[in-house]
C-alpha distance (Angstrom), angle and dihedral (degrees) to the residues before:
residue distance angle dihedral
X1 . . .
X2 4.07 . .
X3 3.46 106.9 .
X4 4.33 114.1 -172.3
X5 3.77 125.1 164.9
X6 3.33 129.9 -112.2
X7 3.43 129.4 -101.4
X8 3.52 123.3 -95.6
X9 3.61 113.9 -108.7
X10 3.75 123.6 -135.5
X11 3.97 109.6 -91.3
X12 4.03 90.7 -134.1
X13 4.05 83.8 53.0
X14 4.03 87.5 49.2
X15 4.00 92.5 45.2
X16 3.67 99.5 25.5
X17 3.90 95.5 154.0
X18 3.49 132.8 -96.6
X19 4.20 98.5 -60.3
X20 4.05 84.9 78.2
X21 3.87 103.4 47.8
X22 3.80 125.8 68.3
X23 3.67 139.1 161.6
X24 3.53 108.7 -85.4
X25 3.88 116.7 -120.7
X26 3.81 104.5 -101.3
X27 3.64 98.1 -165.8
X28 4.03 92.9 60.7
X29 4.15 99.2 56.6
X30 3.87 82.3 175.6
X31 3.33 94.8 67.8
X32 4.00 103.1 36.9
X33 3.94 80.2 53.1
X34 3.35 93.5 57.3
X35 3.72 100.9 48.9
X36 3.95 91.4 42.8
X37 3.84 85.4 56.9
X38 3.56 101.5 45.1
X39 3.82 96.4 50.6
X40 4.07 87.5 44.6
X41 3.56 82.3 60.1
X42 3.72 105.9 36.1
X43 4.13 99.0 35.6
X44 4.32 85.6 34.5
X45 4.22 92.8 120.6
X46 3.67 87.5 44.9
X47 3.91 95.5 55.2
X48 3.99 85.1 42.4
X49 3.80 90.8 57.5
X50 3.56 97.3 46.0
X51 4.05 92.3 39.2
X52 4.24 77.5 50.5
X53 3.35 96.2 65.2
X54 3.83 102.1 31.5
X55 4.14 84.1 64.0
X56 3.54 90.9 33.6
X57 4.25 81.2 66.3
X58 3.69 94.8 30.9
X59 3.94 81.2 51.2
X60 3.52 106.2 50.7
X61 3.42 88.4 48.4
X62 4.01 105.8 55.7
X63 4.37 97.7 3.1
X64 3.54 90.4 177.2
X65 3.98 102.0 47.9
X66 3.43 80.6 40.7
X67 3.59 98.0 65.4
X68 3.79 92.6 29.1
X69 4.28 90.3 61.9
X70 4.16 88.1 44.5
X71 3.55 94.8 52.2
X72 3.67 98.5 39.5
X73 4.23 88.6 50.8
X74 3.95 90.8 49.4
X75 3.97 89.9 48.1
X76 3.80 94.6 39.8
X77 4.27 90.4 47.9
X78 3.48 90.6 45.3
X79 3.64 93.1 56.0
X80 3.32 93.0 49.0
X81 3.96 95.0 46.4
X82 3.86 84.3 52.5
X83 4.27 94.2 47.3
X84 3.81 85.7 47.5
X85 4.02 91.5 51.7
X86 3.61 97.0 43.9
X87 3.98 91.4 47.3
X88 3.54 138.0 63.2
X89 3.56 100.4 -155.5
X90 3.88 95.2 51.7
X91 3.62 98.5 39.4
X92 3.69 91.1 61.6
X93 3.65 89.7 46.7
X94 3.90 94.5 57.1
X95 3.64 83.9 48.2
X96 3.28 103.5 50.2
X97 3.75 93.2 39.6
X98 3.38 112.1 23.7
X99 4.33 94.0 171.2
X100 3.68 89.1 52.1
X101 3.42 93.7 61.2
X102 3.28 98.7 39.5
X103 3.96 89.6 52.0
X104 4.32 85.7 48.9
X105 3.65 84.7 54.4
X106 3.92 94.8 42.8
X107 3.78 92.3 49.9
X108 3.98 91.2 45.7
X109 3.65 89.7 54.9
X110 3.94 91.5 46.0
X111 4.06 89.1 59.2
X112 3.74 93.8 46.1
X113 3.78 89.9 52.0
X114 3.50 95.8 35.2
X115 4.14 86.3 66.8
X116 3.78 82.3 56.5
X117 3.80 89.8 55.5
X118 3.91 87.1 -126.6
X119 3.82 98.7 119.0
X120 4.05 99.8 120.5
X121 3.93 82.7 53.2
X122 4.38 89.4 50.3
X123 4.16 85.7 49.4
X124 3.69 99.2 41.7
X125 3.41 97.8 34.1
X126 3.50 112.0 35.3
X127 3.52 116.0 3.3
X128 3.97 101.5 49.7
X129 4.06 85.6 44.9
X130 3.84 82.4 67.6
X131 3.49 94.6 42.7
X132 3.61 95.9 69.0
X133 3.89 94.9 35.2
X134 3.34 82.2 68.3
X135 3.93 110.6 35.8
X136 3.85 83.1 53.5
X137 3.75 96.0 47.2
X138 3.92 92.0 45.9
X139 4.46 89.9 51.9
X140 3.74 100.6 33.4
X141 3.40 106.1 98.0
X142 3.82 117.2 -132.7
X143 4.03 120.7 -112.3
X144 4.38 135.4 -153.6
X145 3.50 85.9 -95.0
X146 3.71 109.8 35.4
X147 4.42 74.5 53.1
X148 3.99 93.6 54.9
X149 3.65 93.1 38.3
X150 3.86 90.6 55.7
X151 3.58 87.3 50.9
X152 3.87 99.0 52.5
X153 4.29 85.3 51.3
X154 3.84 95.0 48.7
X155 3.82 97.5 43.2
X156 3.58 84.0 58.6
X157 3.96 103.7 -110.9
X158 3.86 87.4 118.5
X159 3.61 132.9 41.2
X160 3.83 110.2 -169.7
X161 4.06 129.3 164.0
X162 3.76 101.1 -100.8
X163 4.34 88.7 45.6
X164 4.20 82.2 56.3
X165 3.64 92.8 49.1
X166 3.92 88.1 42.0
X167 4.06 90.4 57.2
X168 3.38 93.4 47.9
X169 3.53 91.2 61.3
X170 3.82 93.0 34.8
X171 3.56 98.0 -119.8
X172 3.78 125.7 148.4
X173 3.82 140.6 137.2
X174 3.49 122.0 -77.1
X175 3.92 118.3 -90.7
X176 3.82 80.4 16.3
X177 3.79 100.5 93.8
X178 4.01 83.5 42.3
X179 3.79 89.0 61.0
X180 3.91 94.6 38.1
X181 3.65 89.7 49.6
X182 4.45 91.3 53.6
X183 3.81 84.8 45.1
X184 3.64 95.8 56.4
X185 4.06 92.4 39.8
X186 4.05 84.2 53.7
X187 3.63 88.2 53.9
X188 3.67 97.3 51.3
C-alpha cells in the first residue's frame, strides 16, 4: 500500500474568512459527517502542521509526558480499533458513532496518563489539538475541489495518513462506500 501526503493547502484557503464557514446543520448528522470527513481529508497536512507545532510547545515544555500521553493514545486507539474489529457489537458502535468512540478512547487515555500525573500535558497537548481539528472541520465549508479530491482518496487512487486513520474508524462520505464497495466487487 503507497501511502503519500497530501498537499498542503494554502493558509488563506484554510482561514478564508467567515463567507466559507457555517454552522453545520445538527439535525442532518449525515451531512455534518460528511463535511467533517471531507475537510479531515482535504485540509489533513494543514491540521498536521498546526497539531506539529502545538506538541512541538507542549513538547518542549514537559518532553517526557509528552511522549508518555502520545504513546499511551496510539496504544489505547489501537486497542480499541482492534476490540472493534474483532467484535460485532463494538464495530457497529464505532460506526455508528464514530465521536463516541473516539471520546471512550480519549477518556481511557486521560486515566492511564492521569496515573502518570501528566494530565495538563494530555489536554494541552493532545486533546485540545483535536478539538480544533474538529471545530474547524465541522464550520469550514467544503469546496469543488476539496469534493473531487475526496473522491480520488476514497475510490482508492490515493492512500494518504488521515484516509488510514479514517478506515480504521470506518468513516467515509456518503455514496462513497457504495461506490468503493462496486469497485472492489469489479475487481474480484
Amino acid at each position: 500500500m503507497d501511502v503519500n501526503l497530501a498537499p498542503l493547502r494554502a493558509w488563506d484557503d484554510f482561514f478564508p474568512g467567515s463567507d466559507r464557514f457555517a454552522r453545520p446543520d445538527f439535525r442532518d448528522i449525515s451531512k455534518w459527517n460528511n463535511r467533517v470527513v471531507s475537510n479531515l481529508l482535504y485540509y489533513q497536512t494543514n491540521y498536521l502542521v498546526l497539531a506539529a507545532m502545538m506538541v512541538s510547545v507542549v513538547g518542549f515544555l514537559s518532553p517526557f509526558n509528552m511522549i508518555l500521553g502520545g504513546v499511551v493514545v496510539v496504544l489505547v486507539f489501537t486497542g480499541f480499533v482492534w476490540a472493534a474489529h474483532n467484535k460485532d457489537v463494538l464495530r457497529g458502535l464505532k460506526k455508528q458513532y464514530p465521536t463516541t468512540f473516539v471520546m471512550v478512547v480519549m477518556v481511557a487515555s486521560y486515566f492511564l496518563i492521569s496515573m502518570f500525573g501528566g494530565v495538563m500535558v494530555f489536554v494541552f497537548g493532545i486533546t485540545f489539538p483535536l478539538l480544533l481539528m474538529f471545530i474547524h472541520a465541522s464550520l469550514r465549508l467544503r469546496n469543488l475541489k476539496n469534493k473531487m479530491e475526496n473522491k480520488l482518496e476514497g475510490i482508492g487512487l490515493k492512500r494518504t495518513p488521515m484516509g488510514i486513520v479514517l478506515d480504521a474508524l470506518e468513516q467515509q462520505e456518503e455514496g462513497l462506500g457504495k461506490l468503493t464497495d462496486y469497485l472492489s466487487k469489479a475487481r474480484e
